[in-house]
Residue frames as a rotation matrix with the C-alpha (Angstrom) as fourth column:
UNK 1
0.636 0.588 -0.501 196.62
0.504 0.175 0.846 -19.56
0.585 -0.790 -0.185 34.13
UNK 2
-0.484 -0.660 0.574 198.11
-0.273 -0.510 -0.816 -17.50
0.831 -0.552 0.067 37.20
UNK 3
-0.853 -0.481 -0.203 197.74
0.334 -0.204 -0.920 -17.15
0.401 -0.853 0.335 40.67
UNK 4
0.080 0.971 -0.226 195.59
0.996 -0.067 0.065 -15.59
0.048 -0.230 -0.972 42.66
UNK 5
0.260 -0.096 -0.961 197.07
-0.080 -0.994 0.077 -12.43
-0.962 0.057 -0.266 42.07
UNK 6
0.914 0.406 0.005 197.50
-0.063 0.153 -0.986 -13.26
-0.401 0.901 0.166 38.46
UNK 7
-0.016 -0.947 0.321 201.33
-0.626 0.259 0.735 -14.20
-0.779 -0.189 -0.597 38.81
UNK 8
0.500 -0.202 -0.842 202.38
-0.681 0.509 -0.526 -16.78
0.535 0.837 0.117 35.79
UNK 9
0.040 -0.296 0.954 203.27
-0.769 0.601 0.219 -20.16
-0.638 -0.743 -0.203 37.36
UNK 10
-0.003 -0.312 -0.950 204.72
-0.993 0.114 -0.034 -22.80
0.119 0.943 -0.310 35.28
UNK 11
0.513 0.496 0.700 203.28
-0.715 0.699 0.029 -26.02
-0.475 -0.516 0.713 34.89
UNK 12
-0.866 -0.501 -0.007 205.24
-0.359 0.610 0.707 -29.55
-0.349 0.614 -0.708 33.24
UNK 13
0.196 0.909 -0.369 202.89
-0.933 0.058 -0.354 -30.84
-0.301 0.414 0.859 30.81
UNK 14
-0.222 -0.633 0.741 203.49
-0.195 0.774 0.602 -34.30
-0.955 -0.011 -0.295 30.24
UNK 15
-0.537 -0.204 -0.819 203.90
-0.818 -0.111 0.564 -35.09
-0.206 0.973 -0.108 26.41
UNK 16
-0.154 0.623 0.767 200.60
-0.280 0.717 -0.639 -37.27
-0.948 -0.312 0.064 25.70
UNK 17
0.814 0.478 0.329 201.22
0.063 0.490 -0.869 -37.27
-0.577 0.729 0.369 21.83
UNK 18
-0.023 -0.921 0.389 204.11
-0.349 0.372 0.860 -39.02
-0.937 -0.116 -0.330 20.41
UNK 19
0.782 0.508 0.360 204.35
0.049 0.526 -0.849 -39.33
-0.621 0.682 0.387 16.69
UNK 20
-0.396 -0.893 -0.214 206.96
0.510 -0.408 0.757 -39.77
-0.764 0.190 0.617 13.88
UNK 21
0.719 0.222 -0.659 207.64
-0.030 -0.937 -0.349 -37.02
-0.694 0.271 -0.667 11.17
UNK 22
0.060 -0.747 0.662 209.06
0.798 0.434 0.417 -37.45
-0.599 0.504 0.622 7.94
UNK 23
0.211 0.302 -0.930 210.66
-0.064 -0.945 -0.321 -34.47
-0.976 0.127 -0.180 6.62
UNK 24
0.140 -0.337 0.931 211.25
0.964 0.263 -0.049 -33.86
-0.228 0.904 0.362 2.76
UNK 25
0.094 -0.404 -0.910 212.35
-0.306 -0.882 0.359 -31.14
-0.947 0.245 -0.206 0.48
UNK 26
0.180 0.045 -0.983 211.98
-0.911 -0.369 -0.184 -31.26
-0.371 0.928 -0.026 -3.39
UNK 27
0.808 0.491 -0.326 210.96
-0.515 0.857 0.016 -34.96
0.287 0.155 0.945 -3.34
UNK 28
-0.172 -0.803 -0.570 213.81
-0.179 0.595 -0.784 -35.58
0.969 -0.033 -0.246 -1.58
UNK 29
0.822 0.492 0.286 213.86
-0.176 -0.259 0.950 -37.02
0.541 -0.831 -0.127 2.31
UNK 30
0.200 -0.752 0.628 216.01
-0.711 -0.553 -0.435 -35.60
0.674 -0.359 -0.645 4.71
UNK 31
-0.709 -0.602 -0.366 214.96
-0.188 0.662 -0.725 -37.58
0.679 -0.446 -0.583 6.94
UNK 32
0.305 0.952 -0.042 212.56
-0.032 0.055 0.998 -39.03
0.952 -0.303 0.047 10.17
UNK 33
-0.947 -0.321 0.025 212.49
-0.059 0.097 -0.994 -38.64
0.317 -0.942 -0.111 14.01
UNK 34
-0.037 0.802 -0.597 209.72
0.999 0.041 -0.007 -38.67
0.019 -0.597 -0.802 16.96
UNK 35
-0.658 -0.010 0.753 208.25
-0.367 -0.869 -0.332 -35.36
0.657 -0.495 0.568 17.81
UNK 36
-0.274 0.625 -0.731 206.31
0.940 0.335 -0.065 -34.64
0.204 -0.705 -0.679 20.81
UNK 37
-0.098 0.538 0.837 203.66
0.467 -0.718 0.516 -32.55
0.879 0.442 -0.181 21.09
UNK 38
-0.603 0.122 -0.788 203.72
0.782 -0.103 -0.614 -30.62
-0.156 -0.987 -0.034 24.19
UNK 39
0.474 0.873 0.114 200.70
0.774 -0.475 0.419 -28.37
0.420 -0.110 -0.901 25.23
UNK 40
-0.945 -0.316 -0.082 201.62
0.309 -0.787 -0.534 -24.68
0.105 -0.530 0.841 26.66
UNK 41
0.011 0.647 -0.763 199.52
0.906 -0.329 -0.267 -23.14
-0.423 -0.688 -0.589 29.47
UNK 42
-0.008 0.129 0.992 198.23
0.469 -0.875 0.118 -19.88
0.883 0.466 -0.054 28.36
UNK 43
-0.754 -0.124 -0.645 198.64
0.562 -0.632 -0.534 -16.97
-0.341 -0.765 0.546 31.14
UNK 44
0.505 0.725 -0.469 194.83
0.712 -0.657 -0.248 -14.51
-0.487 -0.209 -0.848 32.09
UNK 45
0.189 -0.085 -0.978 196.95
-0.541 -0.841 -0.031 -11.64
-0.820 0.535 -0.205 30.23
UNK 46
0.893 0.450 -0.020 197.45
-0.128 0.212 -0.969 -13.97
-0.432 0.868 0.247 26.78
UNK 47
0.122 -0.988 -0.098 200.97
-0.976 -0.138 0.169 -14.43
-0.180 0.075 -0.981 27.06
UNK 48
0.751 0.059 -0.657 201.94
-0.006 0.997 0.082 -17.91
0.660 -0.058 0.749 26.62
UNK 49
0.707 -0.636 0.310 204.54
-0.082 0.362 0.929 -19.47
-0.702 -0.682 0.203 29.84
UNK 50
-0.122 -0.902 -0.415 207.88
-0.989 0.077 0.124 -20.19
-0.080 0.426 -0.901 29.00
UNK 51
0.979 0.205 -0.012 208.19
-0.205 0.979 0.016 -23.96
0.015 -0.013 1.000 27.79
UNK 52
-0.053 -0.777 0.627 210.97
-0.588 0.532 0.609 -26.57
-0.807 -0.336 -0.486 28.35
UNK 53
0.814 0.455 -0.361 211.21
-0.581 0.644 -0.498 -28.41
0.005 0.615 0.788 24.87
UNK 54
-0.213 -0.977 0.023 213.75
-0.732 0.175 0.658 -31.01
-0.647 0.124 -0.752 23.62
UNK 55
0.081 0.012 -0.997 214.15
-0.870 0.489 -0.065 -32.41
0.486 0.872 0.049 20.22
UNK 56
0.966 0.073 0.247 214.97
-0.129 0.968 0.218 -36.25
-0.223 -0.242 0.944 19.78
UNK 57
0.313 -0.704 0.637 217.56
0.293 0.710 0.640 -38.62
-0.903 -0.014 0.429 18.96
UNK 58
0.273 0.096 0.957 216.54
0.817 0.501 -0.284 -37.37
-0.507 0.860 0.058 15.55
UNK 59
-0.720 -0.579 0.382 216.70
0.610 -0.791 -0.050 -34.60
0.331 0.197 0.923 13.25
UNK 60
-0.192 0.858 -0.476 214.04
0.897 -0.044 -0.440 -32.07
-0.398 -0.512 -0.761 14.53
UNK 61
-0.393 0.371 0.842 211.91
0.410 -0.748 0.521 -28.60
0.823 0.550 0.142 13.82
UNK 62
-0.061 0.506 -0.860 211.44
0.988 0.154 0.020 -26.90
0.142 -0.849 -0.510 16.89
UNK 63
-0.606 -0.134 0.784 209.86
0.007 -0.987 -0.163 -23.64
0.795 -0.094 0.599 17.27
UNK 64
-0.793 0.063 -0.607 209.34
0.610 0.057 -0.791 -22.07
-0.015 -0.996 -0.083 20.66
UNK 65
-0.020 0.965 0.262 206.75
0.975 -0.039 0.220 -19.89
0.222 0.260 -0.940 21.74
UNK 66
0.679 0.237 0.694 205.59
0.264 -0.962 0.070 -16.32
0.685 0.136 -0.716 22.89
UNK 67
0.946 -0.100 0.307 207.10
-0.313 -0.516 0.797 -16.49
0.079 -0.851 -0.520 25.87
UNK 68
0.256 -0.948 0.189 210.67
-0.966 -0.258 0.018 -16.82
0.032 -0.188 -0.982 27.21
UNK 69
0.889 0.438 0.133 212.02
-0.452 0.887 0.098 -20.73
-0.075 -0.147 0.986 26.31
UNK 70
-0.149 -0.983 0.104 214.41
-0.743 0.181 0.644 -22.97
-0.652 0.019 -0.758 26.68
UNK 71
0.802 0.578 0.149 214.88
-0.405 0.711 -0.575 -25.39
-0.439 0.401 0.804 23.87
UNK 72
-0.095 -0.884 0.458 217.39
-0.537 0.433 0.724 -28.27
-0.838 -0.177 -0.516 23.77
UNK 73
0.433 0.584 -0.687 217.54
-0.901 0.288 -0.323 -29.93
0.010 0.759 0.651 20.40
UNK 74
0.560 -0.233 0.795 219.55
-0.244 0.871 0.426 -32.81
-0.792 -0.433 0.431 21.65
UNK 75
-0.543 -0.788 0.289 221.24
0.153 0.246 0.957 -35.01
-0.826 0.564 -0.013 18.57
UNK 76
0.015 0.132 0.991 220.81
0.987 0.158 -0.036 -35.14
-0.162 0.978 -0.128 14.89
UNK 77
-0.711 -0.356 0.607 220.95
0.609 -0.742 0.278 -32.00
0.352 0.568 0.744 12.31
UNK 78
-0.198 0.734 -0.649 218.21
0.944 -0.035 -0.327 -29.51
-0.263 -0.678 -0.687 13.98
UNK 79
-0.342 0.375 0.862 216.04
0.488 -0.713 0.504 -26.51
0.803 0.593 0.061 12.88
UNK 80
-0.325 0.472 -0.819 215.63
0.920 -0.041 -0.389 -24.74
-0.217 -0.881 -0.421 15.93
UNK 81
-0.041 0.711 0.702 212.94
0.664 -0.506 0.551 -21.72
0.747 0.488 -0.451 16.23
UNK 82
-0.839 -0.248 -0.485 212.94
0.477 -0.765 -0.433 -18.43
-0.264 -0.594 0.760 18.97
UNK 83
0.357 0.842 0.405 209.62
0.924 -0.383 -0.019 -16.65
0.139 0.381 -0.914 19.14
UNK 84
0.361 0.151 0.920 210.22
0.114 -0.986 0.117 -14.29
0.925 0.063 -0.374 21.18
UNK 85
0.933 -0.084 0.349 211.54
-0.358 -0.291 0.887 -12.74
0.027 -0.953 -0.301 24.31
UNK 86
0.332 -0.858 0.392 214.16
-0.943 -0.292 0.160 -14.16
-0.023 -0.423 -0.906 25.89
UNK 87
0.902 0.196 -0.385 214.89
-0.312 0.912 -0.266 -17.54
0.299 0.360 0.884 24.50
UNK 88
0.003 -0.982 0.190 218.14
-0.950 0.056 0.306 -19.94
-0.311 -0.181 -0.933 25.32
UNK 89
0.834 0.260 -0.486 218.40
-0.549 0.315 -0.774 -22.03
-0.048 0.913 0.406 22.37
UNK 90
0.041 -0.929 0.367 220.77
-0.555 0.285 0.782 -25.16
-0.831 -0.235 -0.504 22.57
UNK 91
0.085 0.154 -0.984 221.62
-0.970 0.239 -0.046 -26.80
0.228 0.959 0.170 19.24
UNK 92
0.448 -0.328 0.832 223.59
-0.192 0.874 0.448 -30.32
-0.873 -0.360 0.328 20.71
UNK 93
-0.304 -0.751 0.587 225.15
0.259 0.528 0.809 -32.78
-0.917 0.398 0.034 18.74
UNK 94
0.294 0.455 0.840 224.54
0.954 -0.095 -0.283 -32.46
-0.049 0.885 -0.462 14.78
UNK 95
-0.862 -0.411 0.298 225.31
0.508 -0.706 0.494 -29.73
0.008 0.577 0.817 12.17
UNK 96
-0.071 0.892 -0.446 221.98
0.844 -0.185 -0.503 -27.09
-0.531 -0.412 -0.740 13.84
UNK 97
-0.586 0.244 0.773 220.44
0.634 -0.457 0.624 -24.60
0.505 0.856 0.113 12.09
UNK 98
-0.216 0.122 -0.969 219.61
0.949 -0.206 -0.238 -21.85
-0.229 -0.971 -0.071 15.54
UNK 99
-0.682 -0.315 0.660 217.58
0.494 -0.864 0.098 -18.92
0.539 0.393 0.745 15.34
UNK 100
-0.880 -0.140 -0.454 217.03
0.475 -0.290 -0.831 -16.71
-0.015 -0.947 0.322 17.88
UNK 101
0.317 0.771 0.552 213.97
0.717 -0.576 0.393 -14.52
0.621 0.272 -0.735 16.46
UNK 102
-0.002 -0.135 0.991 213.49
-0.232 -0.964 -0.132 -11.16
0.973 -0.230 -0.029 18.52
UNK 103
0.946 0.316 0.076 214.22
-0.123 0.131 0.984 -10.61
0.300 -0.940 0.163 22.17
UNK 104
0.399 -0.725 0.561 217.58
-0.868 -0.102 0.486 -11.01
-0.296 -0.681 -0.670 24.53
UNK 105
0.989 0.151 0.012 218.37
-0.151 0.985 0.079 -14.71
0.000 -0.080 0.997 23.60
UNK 106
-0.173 -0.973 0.154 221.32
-0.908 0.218 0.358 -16.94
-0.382 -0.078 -0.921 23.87
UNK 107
0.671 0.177 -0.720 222.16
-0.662 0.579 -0.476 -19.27
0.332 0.796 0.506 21.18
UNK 108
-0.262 -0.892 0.367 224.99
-0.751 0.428 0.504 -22.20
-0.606 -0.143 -0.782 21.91
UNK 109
-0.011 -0.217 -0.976 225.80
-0.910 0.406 -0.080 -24.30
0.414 0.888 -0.202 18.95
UNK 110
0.897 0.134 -0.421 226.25
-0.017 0.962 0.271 -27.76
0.442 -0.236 0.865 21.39
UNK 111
0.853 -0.506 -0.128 229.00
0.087 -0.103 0.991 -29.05
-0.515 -0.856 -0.044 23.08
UNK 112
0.337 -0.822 -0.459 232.58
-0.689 -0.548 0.474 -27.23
-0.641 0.157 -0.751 23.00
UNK 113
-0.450 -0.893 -0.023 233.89
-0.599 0.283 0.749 -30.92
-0.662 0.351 -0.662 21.38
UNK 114
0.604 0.793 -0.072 231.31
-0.089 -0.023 -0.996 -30.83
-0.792 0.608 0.056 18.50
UNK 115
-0.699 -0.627 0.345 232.59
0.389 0.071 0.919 -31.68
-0.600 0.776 0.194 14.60
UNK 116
-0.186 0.648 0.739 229.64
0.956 0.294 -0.016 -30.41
-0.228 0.703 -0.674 13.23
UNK 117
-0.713 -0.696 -0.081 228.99
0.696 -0.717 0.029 -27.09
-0.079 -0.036 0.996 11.45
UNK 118
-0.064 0.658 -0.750 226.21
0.930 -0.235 -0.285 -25.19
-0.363 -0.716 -0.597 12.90
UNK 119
-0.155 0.461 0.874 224.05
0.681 -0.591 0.433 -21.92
0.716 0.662 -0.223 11.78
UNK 120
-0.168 0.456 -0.874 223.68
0.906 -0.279 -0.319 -19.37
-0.389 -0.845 -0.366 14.22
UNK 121
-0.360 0.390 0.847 221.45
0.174 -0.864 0.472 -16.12
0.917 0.317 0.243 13.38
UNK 122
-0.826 -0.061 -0.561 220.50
0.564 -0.103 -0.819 -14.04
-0.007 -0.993 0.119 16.51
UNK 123
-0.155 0.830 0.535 217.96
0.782 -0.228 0.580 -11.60
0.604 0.508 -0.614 15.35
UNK 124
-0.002 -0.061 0.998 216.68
-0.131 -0.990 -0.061 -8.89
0.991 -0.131 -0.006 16.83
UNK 125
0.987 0.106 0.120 217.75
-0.129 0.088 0.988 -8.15
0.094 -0.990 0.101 20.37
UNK 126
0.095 -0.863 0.495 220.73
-0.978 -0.174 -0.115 -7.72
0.186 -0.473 -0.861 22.41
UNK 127
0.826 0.184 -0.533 221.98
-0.193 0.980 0.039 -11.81
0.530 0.070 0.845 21.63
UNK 128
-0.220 -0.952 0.212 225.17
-0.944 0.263 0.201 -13.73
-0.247 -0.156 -0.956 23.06
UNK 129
0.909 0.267 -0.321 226.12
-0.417 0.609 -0.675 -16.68
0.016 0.747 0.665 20.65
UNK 130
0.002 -0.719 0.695 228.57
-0.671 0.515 0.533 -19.54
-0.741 -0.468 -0.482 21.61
UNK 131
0.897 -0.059 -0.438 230.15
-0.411 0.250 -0.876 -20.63
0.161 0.966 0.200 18.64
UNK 132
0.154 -0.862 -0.484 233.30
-0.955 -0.005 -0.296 -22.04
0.253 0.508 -0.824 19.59
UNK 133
0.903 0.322 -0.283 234.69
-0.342 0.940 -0.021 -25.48
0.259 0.116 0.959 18.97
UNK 134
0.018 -0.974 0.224 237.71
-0.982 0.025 0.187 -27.45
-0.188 -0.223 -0.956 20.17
UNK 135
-0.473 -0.748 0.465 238.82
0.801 -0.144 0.582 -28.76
-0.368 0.647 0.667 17.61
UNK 136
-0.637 0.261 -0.725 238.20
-0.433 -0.900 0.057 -25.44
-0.638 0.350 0.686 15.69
UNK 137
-0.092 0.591 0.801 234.75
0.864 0.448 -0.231 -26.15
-0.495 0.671 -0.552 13.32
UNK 138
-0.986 0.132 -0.104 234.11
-0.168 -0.803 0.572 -23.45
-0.007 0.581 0.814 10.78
UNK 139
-0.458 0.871 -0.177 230.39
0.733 0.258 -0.629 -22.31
-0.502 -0.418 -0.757 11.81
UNK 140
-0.763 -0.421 0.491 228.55
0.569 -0.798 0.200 -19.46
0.307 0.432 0.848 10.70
UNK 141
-0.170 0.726 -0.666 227.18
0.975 0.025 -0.221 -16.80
-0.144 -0.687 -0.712 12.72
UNK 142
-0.423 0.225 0.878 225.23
0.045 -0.962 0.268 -13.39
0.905 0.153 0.397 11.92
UNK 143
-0.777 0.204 -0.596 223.90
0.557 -0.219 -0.801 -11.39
-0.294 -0.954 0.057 14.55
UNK 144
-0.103 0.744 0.660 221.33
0.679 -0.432 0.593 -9.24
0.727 0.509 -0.461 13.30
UNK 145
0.008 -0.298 0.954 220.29
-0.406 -0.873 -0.270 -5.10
0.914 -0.385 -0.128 14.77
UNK 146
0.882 0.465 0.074 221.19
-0.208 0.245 0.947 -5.29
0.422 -0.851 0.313 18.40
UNK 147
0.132 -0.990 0.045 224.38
-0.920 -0.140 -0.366 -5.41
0.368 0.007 -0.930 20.41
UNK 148
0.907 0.395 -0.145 225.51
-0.370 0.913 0.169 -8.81
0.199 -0.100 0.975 20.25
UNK 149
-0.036 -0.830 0.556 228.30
-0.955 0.191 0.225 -10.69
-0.293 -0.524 -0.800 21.83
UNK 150
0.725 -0.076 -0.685 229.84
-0.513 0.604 -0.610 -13.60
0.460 0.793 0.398 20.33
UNK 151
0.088 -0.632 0.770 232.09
-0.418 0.679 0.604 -16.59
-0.904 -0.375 -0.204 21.89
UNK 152
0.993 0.100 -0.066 233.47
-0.116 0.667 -0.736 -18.13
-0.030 0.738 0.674 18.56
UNK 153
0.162 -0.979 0.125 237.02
0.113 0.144 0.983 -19.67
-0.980 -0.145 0.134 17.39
UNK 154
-0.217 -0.520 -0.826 239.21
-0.510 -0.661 0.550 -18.88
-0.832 0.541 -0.122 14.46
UNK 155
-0.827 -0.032 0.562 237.62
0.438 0.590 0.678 -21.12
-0.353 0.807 -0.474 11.89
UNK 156
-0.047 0.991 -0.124 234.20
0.924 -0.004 -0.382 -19.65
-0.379 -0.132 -0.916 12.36
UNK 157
-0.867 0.106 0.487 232.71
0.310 -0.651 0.693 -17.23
0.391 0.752 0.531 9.90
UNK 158
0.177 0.613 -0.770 230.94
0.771 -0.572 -0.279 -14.28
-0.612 -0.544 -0.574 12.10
UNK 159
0.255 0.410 0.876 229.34
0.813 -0.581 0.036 -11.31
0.524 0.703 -0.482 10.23
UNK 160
-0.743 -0.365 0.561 230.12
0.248 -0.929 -0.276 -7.89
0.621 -0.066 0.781 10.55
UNK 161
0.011 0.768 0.641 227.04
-0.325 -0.603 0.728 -7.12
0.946 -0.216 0.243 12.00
UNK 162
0.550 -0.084 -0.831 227.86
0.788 0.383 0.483 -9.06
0.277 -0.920 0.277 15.51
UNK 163
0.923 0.019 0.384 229.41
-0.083 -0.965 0.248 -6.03
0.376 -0.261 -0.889 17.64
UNK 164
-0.126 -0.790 0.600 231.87
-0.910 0.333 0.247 -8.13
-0.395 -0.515 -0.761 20.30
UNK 165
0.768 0.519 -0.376 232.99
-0.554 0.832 0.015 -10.66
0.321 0.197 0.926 19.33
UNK 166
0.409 -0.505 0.760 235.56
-0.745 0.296 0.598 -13.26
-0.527 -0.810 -0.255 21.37
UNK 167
0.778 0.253 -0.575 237.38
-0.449 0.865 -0.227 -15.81
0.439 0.434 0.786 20.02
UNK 168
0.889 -0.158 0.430 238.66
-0.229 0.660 0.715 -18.83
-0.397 -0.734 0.551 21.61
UNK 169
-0.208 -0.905 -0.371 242.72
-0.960 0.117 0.253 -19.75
-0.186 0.409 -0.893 21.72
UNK 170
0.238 -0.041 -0.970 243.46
-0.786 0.578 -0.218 -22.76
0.570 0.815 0.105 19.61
C-alpha cells in the first residue's frame, strides 16, 4: 500500500499467530522456540516494506524480506536470513549463524560482551560486519564480492575476501 502519491508507508502489524517450532536435522533435535508470524504490507509497485522482526527467547530461523529489514534475533543459537537490499541483521546472545544475502547490509554478531561464536557471511554488496568481542571470541567472518568493512578482534577468523578490515585492541 502507499500514499496518495504512491509513497511506501510502514505499517506495525501486530503478530496474530503464535506457534512453537521444533527444529531437527538427521533425526536429531536441535531444538524448540515460539515463532511469530508477522504479515508484510505489500507496496502498488510489488516491493514488499521493510519489516521489524525479532526472534525469541529461543533458537530461531529468520528470513527477512524484499525490502530493506531490520532483524533482531534476540537469545538462543540463531539462523538469521537477508533478502535483499539493505538489511541490518543483529545476531544477540547465542552462537548466530548471520547472512546478509545481496544489498548494502550490516551484520553485528550481538553484544560486544558475548562468549559465543557467531557466523558472519555478508554477500553481495558493499557490507560492514561487527565481529568483535571483549573478551576476544574466535568468530568467523567472510565477506563475499563487494567492498566490505569489518570491525573484528584478534581471535576472529576473517577471509581474505573482506577488503578493510579493523580489529579491536585487546
Amino acid at each position: 500500500m502507499g500514499d496518495v502519491r504512491g509513497e511506501p508507508r510502514l505499517y506495525a502489524v501486530p503478530c496474530r499467530h503464535v506457534f512453537r517450532e521444533q527444529e531437527e536435522s538427521m533425526g536429531r533435535r536441535l531444538g524448540t522456540g515460539l515463532l511469530c508470524v508477522v504479515s508484510v504490507v505489500l507496496l502498488a509497485a510489488g516491493v514488499a516494506a521493510a519489516a521489524v522482526i525479532y526472534g525469541t527467547a529461543g533458537s530461531d530461523a529468520i528470513n527477512g524480506t524484499p525490502g530493506k529489514d531490520r532483524i533482531y534475533g534476540l537469545r538462543g543459537d540463531d539462523a538469521i536470513n537477508g533478502f535483499g537490499r539493505a538489511d541490518r541483521l543483529y545476531g544477540g546472545r547465542g552462537a548466530d549463524g548471520i547472512n546478509g544475502g545481496p544489498g548494502d547490509d550490516l551484520l553485528v554478531q550481538g553484544p560486544v560482551e558475548e562468549y559465543a561464536r557467531d557466523s558472519l557471511n555478508g554477500g553481495r554488496g558493499d557490507d560492514r560486519i561487527r565481529a568483535a568481542n571483549s573478551p576476544a571470541v574466535r568468530d568467523v567472518v567472510t565477506c563475499g564480492p563487494g567492498f566490505d568493512r569489518v570491525h573484528a578482534d584478534a581471535r576472529d577468523l576473517v577471509a581474505s575476501d573482506c577488503e578493510l578490515v579493523g580489529v579491536a585492541a585487546p
